[in-house]
Every structure is written in structure tokens, then in C-alpha cells.
TORKOL-4160 file (C-alpha; in steps of 0.2 Angstrom, whole numbers, padded with zeros to 4 digits, m for minus):
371
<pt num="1" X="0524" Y="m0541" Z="0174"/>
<pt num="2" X="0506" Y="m0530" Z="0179"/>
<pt num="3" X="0494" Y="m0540" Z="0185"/>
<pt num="4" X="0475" Y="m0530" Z="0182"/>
<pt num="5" X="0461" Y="m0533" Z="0196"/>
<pt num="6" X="0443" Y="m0526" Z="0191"/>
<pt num="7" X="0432" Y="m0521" Z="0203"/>
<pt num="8" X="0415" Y="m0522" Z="0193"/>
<pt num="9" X="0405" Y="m0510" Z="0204"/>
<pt num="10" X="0389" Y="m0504" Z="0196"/>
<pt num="11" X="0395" Y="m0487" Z="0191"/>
<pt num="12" X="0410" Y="m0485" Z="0200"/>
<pt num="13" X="0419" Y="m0499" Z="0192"/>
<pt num="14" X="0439" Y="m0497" Z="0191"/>
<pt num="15" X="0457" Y="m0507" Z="0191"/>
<pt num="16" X="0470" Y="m0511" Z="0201"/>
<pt num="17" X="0485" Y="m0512" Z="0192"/>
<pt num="18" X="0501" Y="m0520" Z="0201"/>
<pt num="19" X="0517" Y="m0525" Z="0195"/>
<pt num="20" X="0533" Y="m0516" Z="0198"/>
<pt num="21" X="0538" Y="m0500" Z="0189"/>
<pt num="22" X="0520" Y="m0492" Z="0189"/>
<pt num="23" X="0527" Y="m0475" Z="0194"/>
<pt num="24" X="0535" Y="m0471" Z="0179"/>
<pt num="25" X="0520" Y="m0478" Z="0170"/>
<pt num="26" X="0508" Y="m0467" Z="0179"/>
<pt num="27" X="0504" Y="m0457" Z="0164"/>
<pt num="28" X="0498" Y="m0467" Z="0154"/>
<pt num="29" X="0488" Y="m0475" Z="0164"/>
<pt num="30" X="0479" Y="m0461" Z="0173"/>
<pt num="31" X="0479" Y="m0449" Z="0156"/>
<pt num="32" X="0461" Y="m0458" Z="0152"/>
<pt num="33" X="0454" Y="m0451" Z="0167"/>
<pt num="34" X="0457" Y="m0434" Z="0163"/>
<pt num="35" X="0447" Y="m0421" Z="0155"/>
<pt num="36" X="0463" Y="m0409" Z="0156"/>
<pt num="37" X="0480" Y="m0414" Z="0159"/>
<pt num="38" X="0482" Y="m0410" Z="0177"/>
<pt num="39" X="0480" Y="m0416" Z="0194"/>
<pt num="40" X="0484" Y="m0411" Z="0213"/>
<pt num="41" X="0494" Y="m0425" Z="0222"/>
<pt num="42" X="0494" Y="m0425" Z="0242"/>
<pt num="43" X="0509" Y="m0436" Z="0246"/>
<pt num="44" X="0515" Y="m0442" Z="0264"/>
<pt num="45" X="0533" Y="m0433" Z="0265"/>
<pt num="46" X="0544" Y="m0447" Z="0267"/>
<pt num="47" X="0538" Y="m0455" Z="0251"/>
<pt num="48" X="0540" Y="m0439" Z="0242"/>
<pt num="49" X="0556" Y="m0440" Z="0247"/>
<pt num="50" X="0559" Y="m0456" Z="0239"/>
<pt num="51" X="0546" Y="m0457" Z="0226"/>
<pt num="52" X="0537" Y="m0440" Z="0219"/>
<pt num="53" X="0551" Y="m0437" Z="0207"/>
<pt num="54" X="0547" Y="m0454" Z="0197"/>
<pt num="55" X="0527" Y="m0452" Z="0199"/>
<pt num="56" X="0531" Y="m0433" Z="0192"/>
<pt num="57" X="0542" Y="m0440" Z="0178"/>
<pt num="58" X="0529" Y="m0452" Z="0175"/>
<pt num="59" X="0514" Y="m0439" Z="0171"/>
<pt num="60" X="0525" Y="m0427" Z="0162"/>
<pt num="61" X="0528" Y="m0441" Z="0147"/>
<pt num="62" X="0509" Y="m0439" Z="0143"/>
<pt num="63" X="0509" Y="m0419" Z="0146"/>
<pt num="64" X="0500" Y="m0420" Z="0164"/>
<pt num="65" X="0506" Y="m0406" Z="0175"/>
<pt num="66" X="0504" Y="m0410" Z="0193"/>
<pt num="67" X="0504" Y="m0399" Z="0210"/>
<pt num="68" X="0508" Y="m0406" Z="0226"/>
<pt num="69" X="0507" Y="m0405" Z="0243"/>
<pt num="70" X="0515" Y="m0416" Z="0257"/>
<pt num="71" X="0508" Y="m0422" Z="0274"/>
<pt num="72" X="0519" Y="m0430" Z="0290"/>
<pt num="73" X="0521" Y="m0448" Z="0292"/>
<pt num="74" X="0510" Y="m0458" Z="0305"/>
<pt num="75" X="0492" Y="m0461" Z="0313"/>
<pt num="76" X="0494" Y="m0444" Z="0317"/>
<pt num="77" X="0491" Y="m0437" Z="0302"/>
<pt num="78" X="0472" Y="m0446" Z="0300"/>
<pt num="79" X="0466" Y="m0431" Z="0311"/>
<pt num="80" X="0453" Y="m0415" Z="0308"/>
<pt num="81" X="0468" Y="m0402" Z="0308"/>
<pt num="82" X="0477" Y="m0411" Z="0292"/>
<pt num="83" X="0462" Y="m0416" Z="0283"/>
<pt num="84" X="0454" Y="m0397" Z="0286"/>
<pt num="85" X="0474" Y="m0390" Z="0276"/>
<pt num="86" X="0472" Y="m0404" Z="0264"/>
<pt num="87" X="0452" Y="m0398" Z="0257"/>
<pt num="88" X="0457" Y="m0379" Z="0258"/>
<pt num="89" X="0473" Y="m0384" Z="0250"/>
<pt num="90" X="0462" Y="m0393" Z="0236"/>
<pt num="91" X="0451" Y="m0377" Z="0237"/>
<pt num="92" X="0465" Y="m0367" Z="0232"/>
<pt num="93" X="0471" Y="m0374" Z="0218"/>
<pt num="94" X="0454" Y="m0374" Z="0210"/>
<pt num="95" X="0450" Y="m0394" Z="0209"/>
<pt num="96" X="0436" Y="m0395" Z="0200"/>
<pt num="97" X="0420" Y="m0410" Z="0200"/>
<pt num="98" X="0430" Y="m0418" Z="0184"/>
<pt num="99" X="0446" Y="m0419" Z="0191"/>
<pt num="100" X="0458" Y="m0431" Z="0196"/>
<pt num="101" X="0468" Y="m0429" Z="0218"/>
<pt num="102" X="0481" Y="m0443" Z="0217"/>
<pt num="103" X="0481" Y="m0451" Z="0236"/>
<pt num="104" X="0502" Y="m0456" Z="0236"/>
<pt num="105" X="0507" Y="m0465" Z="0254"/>
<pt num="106" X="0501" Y="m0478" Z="0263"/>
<pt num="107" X="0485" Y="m0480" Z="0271"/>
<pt num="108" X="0483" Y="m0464" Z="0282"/>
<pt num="109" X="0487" Y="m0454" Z="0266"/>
<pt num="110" X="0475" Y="m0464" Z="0256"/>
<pt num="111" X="0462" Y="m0462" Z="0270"/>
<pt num="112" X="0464" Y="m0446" Z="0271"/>
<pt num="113" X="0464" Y="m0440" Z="0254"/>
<pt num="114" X="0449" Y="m0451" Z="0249"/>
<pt num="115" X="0440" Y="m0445" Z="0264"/>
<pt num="116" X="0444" Y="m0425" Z="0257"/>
<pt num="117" X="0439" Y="m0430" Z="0237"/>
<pt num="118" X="0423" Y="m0436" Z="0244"/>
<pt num="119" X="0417" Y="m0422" Z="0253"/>
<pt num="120" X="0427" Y="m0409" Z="0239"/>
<pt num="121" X="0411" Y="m0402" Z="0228"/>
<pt num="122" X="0402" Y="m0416" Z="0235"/>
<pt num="123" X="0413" Y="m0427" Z="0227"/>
<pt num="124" X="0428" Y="m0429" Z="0216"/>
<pt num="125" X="0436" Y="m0441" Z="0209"/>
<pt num="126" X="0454" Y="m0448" Z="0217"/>
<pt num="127" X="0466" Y="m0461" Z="0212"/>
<pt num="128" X="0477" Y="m0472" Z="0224"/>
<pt num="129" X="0494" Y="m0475" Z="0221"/>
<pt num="130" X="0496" Y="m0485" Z="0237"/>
<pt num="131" X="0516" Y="m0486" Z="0243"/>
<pt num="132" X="0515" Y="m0497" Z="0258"/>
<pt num="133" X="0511" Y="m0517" Z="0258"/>
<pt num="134" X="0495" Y="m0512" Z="0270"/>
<pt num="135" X="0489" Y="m0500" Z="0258"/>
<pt num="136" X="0491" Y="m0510" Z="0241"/>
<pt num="137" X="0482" Y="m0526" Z="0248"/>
<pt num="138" X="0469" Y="m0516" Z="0260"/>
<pt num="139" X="0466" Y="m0498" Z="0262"/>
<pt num="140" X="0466" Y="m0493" Z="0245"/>
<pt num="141" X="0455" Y="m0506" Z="0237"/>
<pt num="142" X="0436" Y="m0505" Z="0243"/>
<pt num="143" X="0433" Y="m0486" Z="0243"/>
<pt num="144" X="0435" Y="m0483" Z="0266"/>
<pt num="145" X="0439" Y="m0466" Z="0268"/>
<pt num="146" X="0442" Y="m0456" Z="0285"/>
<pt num="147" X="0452" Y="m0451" Z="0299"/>
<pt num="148" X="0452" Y="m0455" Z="0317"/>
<pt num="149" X="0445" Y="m0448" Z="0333"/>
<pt num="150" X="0449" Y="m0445" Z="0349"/>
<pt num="151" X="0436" Y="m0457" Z="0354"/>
<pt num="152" X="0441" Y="m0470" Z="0340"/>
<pt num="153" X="0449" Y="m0474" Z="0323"/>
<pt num="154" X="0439" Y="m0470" Z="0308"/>
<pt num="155" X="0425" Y="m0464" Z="0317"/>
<pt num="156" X="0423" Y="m0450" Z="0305"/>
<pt num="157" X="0422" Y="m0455" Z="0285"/>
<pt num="158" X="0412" Y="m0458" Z="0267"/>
<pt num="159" X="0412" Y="m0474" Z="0255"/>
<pt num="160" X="0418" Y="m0467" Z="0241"/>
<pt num="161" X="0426" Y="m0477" Z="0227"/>
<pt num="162" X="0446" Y="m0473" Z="0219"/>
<pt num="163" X="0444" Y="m0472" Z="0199"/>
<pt num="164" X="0461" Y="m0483" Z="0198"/>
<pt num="165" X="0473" Y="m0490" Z="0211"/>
<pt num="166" X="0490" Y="m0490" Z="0204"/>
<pt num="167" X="0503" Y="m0504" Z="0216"/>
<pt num="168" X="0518" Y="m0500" Z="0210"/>
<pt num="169" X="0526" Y="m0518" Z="0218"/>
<pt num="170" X="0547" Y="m0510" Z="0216"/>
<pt num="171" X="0541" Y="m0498" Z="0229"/>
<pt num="172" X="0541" Y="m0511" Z="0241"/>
<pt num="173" X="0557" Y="m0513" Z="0241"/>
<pt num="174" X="0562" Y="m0494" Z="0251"/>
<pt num="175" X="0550" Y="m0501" Z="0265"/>
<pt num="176" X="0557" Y="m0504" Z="0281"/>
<pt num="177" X="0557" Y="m0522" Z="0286"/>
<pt num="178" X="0546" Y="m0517" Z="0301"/>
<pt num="179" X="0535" Y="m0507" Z="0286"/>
<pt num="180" X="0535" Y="m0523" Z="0276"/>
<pt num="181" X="0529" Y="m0537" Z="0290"/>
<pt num="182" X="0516" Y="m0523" Z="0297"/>
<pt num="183" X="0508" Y="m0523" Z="0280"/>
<pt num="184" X="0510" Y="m0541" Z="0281"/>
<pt num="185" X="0500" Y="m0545" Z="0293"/>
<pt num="186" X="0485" Y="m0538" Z="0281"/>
<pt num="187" X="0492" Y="m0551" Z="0267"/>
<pt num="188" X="0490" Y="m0565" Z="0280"/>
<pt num="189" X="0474" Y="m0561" Z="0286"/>
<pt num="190" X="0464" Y="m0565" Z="0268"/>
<pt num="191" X="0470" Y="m0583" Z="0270"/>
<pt num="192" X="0464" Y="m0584" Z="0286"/>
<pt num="193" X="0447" Y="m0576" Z="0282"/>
<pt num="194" X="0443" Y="m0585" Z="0267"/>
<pt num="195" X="0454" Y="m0594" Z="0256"/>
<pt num="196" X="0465" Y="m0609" Z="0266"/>
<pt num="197" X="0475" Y="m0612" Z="0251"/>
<pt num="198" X="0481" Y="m0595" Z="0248"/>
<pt num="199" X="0487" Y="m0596" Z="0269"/>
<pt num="200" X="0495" Y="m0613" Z="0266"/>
<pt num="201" X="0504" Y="m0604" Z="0248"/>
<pt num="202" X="0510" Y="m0590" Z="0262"/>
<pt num="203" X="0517" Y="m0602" Z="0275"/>
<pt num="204" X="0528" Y="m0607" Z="0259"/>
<pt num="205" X="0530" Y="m0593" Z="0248"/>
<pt num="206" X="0529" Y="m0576" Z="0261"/>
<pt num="207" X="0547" Y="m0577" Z="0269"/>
<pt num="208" X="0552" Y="m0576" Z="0249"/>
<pt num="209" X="0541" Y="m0561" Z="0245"/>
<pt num="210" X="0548" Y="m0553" Z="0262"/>
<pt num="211" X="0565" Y="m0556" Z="0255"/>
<pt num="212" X="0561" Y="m0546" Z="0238"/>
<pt num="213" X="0556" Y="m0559" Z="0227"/>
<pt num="214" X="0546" Y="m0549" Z="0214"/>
<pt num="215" X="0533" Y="m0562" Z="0207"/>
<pt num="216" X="0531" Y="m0568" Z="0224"/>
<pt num="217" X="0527" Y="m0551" Z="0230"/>
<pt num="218" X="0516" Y="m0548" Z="0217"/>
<pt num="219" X="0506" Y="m0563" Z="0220"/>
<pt num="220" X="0503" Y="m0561" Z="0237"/>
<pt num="221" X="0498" Y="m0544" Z="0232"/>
<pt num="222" X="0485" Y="m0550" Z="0218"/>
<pt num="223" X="0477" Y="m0563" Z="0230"/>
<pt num="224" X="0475" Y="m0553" Z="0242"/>
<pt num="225" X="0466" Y="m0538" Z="0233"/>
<pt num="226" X="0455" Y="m0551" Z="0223"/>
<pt num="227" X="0449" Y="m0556" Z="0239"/>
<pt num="228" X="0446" Y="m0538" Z="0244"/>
<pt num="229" X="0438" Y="m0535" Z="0228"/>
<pt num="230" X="0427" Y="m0548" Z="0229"/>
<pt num="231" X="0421" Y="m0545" Z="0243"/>
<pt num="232" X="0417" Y="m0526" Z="0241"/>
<pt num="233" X="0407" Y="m0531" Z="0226"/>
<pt num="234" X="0393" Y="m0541" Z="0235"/>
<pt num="235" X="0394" Y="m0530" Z="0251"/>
<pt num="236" X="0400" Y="m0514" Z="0249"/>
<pt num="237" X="0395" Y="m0504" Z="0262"/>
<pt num="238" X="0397" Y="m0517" Z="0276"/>
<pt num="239" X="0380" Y="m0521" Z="0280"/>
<pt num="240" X="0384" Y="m0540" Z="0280"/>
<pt num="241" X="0401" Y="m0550" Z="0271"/>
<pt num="242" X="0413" Y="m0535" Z="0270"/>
<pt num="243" X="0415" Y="m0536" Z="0290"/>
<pt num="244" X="0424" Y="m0551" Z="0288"/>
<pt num="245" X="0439" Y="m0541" Z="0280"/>
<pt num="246" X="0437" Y="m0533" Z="0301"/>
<pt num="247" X="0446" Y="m0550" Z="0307"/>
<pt num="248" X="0457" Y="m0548" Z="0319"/>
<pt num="249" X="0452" Y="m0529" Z="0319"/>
<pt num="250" X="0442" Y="m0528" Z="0336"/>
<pt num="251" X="0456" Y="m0534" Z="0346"/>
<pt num="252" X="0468" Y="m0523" Z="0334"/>
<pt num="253" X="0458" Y="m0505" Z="0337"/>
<pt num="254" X="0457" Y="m0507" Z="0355"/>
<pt num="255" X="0475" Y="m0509" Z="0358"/>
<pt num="256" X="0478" Y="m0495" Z="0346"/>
<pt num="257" X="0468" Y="m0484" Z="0357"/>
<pt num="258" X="0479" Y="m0491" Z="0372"/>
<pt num="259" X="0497" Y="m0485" Z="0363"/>
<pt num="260" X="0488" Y="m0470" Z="0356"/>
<pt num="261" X="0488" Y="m0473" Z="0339"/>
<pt num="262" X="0510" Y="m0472" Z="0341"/>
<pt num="263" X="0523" Y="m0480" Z="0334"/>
<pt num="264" X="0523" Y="m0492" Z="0348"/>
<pt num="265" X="0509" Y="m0502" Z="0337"/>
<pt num="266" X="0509" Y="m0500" Z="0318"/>
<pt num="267" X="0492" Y="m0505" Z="0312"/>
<pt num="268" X="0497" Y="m0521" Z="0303"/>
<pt num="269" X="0507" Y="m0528" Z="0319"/>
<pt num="270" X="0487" Y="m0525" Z="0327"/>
<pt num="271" X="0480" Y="m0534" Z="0314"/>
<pt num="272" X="0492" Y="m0550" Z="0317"/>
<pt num="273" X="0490" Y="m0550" Z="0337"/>
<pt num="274" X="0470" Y="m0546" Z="0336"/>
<pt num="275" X="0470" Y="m0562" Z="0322"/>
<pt num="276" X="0481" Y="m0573" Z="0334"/>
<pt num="277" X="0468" Y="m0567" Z="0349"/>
<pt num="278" X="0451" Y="m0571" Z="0336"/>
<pt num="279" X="0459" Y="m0587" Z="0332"/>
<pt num="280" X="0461" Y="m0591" Z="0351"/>
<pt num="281" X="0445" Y="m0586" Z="0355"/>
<pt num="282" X="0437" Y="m0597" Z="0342"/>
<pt num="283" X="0448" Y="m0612" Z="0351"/>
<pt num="284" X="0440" Y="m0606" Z="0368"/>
<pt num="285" X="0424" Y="m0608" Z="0361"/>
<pt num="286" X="0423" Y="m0622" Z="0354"/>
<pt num="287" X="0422" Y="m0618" Z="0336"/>
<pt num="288" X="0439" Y="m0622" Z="0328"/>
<pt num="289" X="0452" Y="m0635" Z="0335"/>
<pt num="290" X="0467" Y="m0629" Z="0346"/>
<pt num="291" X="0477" Y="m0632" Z="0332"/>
<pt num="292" X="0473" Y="m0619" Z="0322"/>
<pt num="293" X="0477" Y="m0604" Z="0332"/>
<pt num="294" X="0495" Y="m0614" Z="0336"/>
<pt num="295" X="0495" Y="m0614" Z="0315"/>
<pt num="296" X="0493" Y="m0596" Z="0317"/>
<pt num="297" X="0506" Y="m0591" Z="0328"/>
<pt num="298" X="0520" Y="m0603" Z="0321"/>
<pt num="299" X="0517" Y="m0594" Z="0304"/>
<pt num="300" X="0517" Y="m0575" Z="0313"/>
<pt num="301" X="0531" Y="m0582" Z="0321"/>
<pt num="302" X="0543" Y="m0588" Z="0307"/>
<pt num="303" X="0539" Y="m0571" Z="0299"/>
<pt num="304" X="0545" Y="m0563" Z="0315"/>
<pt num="305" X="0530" Y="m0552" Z="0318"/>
<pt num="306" X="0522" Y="m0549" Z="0332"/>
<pt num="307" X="0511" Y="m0561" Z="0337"/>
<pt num="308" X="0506" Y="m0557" Z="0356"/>
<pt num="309" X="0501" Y="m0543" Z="0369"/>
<pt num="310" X="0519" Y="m0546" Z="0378"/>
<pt num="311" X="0526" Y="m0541" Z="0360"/>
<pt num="312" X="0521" Y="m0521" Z="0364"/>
<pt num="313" X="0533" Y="m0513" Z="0371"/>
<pt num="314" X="0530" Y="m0500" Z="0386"/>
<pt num="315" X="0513" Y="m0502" Z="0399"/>
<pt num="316" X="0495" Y="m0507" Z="0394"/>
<pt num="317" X="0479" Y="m0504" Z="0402"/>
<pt num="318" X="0469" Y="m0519" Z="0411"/>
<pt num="319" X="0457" Y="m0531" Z="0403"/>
<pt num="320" X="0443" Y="m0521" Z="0408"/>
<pt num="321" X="0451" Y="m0505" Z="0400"/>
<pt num="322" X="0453" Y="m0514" Z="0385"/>
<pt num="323" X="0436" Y="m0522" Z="0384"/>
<pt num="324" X="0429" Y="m0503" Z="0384"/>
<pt num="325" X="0439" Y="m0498" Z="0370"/>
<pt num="326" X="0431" Y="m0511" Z="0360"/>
<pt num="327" X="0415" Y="m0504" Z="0366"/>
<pt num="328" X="0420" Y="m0490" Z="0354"/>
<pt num="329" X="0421" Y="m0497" Z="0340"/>
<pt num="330" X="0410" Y="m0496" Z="0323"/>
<pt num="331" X="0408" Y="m0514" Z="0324"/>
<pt num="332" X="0396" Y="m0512" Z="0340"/>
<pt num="333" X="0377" Y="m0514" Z="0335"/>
<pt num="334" X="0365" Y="m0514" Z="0347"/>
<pt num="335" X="0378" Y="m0510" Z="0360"/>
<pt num="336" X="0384" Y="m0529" Z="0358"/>
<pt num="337" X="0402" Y="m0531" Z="0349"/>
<pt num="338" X="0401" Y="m0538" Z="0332"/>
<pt num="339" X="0419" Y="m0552" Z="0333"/>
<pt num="340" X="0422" Y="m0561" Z="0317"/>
<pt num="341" X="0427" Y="m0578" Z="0325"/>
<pt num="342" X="0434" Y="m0595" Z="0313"/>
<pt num="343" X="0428" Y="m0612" Z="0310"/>
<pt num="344" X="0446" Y="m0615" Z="0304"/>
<pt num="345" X="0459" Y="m0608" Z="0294"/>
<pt num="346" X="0450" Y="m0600" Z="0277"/>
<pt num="347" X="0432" Y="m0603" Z="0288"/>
<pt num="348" X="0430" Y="m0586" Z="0295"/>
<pt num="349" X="0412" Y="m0577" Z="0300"/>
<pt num="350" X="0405" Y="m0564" Z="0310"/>
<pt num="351" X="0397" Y="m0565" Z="0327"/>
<pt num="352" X="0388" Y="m0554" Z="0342"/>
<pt num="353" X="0386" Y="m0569" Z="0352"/>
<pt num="354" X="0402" Y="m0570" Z="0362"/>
<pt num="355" X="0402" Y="m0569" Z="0382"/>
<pt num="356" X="0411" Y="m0555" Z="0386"/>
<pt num="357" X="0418" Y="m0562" Z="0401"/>
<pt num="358" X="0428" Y="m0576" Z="0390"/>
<pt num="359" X="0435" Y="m0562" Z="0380"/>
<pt num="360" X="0441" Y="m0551" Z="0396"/>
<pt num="361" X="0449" Y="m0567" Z="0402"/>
<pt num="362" X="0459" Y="m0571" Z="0386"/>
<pt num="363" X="0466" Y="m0553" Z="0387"/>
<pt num="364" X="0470" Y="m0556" Z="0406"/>
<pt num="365" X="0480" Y="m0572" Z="0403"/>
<pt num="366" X="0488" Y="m0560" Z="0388"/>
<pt num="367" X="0492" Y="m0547" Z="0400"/>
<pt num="368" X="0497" Y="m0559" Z="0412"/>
<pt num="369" X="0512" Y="m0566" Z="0402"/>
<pt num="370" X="0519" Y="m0550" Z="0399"/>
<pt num="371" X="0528" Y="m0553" Z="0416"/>
């Protein structure tokens, strides 16, 4: 059942495998990478828990010793305190250029870890073995690494390039169904951007991938990281296309700012609000027909995600507060926010000519019917 993805960057070209049972195929597929059989793993703890026994038993059956190191789960962890134990920790075991880190969680690990490879002897090479529905159809693919700062997320980071992403799909299925739908809101968000069909194939087929469906699963995954792929290709560093992948993103970071990067907003559920929020805006201004953001939000909804500021539990700051903290984002140029706005569902572009005015007023009338 794997599904292979190529992402044929000059130089830096590499697979995405996906399919279930990757874990225990790990060996085998990462043994070609190697100039010695060994490798340093930085796992989130909780999926060590539950999964580092299989990858471990995977790399043994090719003769690859491992060592390991775990990190807490959340946001948190994206921070200059854990990245600074993760490179003297890489130090330590003697990593050298032609070696192999294995990046094993969900985004903030794959972040994080690509983030240390990069900068480790000026670069070495890492794998992704991403766990989470967010990291296998977003964060791994595409080569962002970093971690967040006080004064935004991902503020600190390189472009470097994973030598193999490996989406083991049966790992999904030890996600918590909050996990799932966060990393859901990613999925949903490629059919927005660019491709209606695939978004018209989730209003009918996601519910069935959420429920476990294997092959649904790992078509939703596939689509998606084609559409990554693709993308990365013709603008890898983001100086044009690859800032479409940042729909729904703007609207997304600044609220994550407002719950302090906690628990109270996982980064997918920001995705799906600041996508609903986009969509809404691109109504307000004329450039897509009402029915489209009312397509959106019936679809969020089915899935049961959240879908509006009044779905975030606990107090927010005022539209103005907000509008500042998308002041900080990387997206500004020129000091003018770049938004990527939609002619229609699959017609998505990017913009800096939004009044900035319209957008405080959307988030008001959001804030408003909170209560």
C-alpha cells in the first residue's frame, strides 16, 4: 500500500514514502543513506512512548544502531532552551557531516530537529518520520525549519531539505481525535488553495478517513503532499508561489500569539478559523461569491472542527491587539501584510492590497459573537 512522492529538487531531491506500516520498514528504507549503520533520533516523548520501540526494531533488521533522546510535547518545546540541549546533545554523540538525525513527532519536533541539522557542522543531513496528520501532509515536506519567539512563531529558522520523509499512515490511528481534525485542517486547506476537485473529494471522503479508513487516509495524505511538493519545486524559498501554502496562516499566527502558543489553539484548529476568516474576507471584498465561505464553514463544520473565534475557549484580546500581532508576522514586506485571499474554492492568491480597516472589522463582528 506505499504510495512514493518525489520532490525533484536540484541537488536536494528526495521521497516521501507513505503507507501504513513504515516504522518497521524504516531500515530498509533509510540504510541507503548511510555511510555507517547509525543514527541519533530526537523523538517527542509521548510518541516514544508509543512508537520508538517499532522504529528501533525497524533499523535493527538492517544492523542500524540508534541513540536517542526525547523532548516534551507541545509549542513549547520550538524554543532556544530545547533546540540549544538538542545541538549539544547531537555534539555529544559525535554526529558527524555524513550522518543521518531522524526528526520522530509531529511538526514542532520536525521543526526543531531540522532547524539543529541545519545549523550542526553547518549542515547535516536529517530524515522525517513525521507522526502527526499536520506533519505528514505539511511540516515535514518542503525543508521549514525553526522555532518560535517571543515575538512570533518561526521567527528564527533555515531552508534545509529532509533526505526522506517516511508517513507511516498506521500511526495515525493513536492520534487523539482532537490531534487528527487539527492536522485536518492542513489537509483541507490544499483543496482550498489550489486544487477544487481534491476539496469536493474531501467533502465526500474525509469523514471516512477521520474514521480510520486506511486508503482514504492515505489519499488524503498523498494529495496533499503532492500539492506541497509541487509547489516547493517552483518556489522554494518563498519569494513568490510557496506563500500560498500560508492560507489561512495570517489570521492563524495571530490568534496563536493571543493563547500563547497553548493548548487552547492547536496549530491546525488556527489554520481552519484563519482559512474560514480568508475566505470571508475574499466575500467582503468582492472577489469570491458568499457562497464560498458558507461552503467552507459547512465542511469545517460536518468535520466538527473549529471553525470560528467564538470556538476558543477562555478571553481574547480586541481587534486592534490582533491586527498588531499580524504586524509580526514574516509574511509583512514593506511593513504592509501580505494576506492570501480566493477567487473561489481551488482559486487562491496572495495579496498586500487589503484595507486594514475591513480586516479589523471582520475580527470585531468575530469577537463580537463570542457573547
Amino acid at each position: 500500500m506505499m504510495e512514493t512522492v518525489h520532490v525533484p529538487l536540484e541537488g536536494r531531491a528526495y521521497d516521501i514514502h507513505i503507507g501504513p506500516g513504515l516504522l518497521a520498514q524504516s531500515g530498509r528504507l533509510i540504510a541507503p543513506l548511510l555511510p555507517r549503520p547509525r543514527v541519533a533520533i530526537v523523538a517527542d516523548e509521548h510518541v516514544a512512548d508509543l512508537h520508538l520501540a517499532t522504529l528501533l526494531k525497524g533499523l535493527e533488521t538492517q544492523g542500524i544502531s540508534a541513540v536517542h533522546m526525547t523532548l516534551p510535547q507541545g509549542e513549547g518545546t520550538k524554543s532556544w532552551p530545547h533546540f540549544e540541549r538538542v545541538v549539544e546533545w547531537l555534539l555529544e554523540q559525535k554526529v558527524e557531516r555524513n550522518d543521518v538525525v531522524v526528526a520522530f513527532g509531529g511538526g514542532v519536533i520536525g521543526d526543531l530537529v531540522g532547524f539543529a541539522a541545519a545549523v550542526l557542522r553547518r549542515g547535516v543531513r536529517f530524515v522525517q518520520v513525521p507522526t502527526s496528520l499536520l506533519a505528514q501532509v505539511d511540516s515535514s515536506v518542503g525543508g521549514k525549519t525553526g522555532i518560535n519567539a517571543p515575538q512570533g512563531k518561526n521567527l528564527i529558522g533555515a531552508f534545509h531539505q529532509p533526505s526522506l520523509v517516511l508517513a507511516d499512515t498506521e500511526v495515525l490511528g493513536t492520534l487523539t481525535e482532537r490531534d487528527y481534525l487539527a492536522g485536518y485542517g492542513e489537509v483541507v486547506k490544499y483543496g482550498l488553495l489550489g486544487d477544487s476537485e481534491f476539496f469536493q473529494w474531501l467533502e465526500g471522503n474525509a469523514s471516512r478517513a477521520a474514521k480510520g479508513d486506511m486508503q482514504a487516509r492515505i489519499a488524503a495524505v498523498k494529495r496533499s503532499v503532492e500539492m506541497k511538493a509541487e509547489i516547493v519545486v517552483r518556489d522554494e524559498t518563498e519569494q513568490g508561489d510557496r506563500a500560498l501554502l500560508n492560507l489561512g496562516h495570517t489570521f492563524c499566527h495571530a490568534l496563536e500569539a493571543a493563547t500563547g502558543y497553548s493548548d487552547r489553539l492547536l496549530h491546525g484548529e488556527g489554520v481552519a478559523i484563519g482559512c474560514a476568516l480568508a475566505f470571508e474576507l475574499s466575500s467582503r471584498m468582492g472577489l469570491c461569491s458568499q457562497e464560498d465561505p458558507s461552503r467552507v464553514r459547512a465542511h469545517l463544520r460536518d468535520m466538527k472542527m473549529k471553525v470560528d473565534l467564538s470556538d476558543i475557549e477562555g478571553e481574547l484580546p480586541d481587534a486592534d491587539t490582533l491586527l498588531d500581532l499580524m504586524g509580526q508576522d514574516k509574511k509583512v514586506v514593506d511593513g504592509k501584510l501580505r494576506f492570501i485571499l480566493a477567487r473561489g474554492i481551488g482559486e487562491a492568491f496572495v495579496t498586500s492590497d487589503v484595507d486594514p480597516v475591513m480586516v479589523r472589522d471582520l475580527l470585531r463582528e468575530a469577537l463580537a459573537a463570542r457573547g
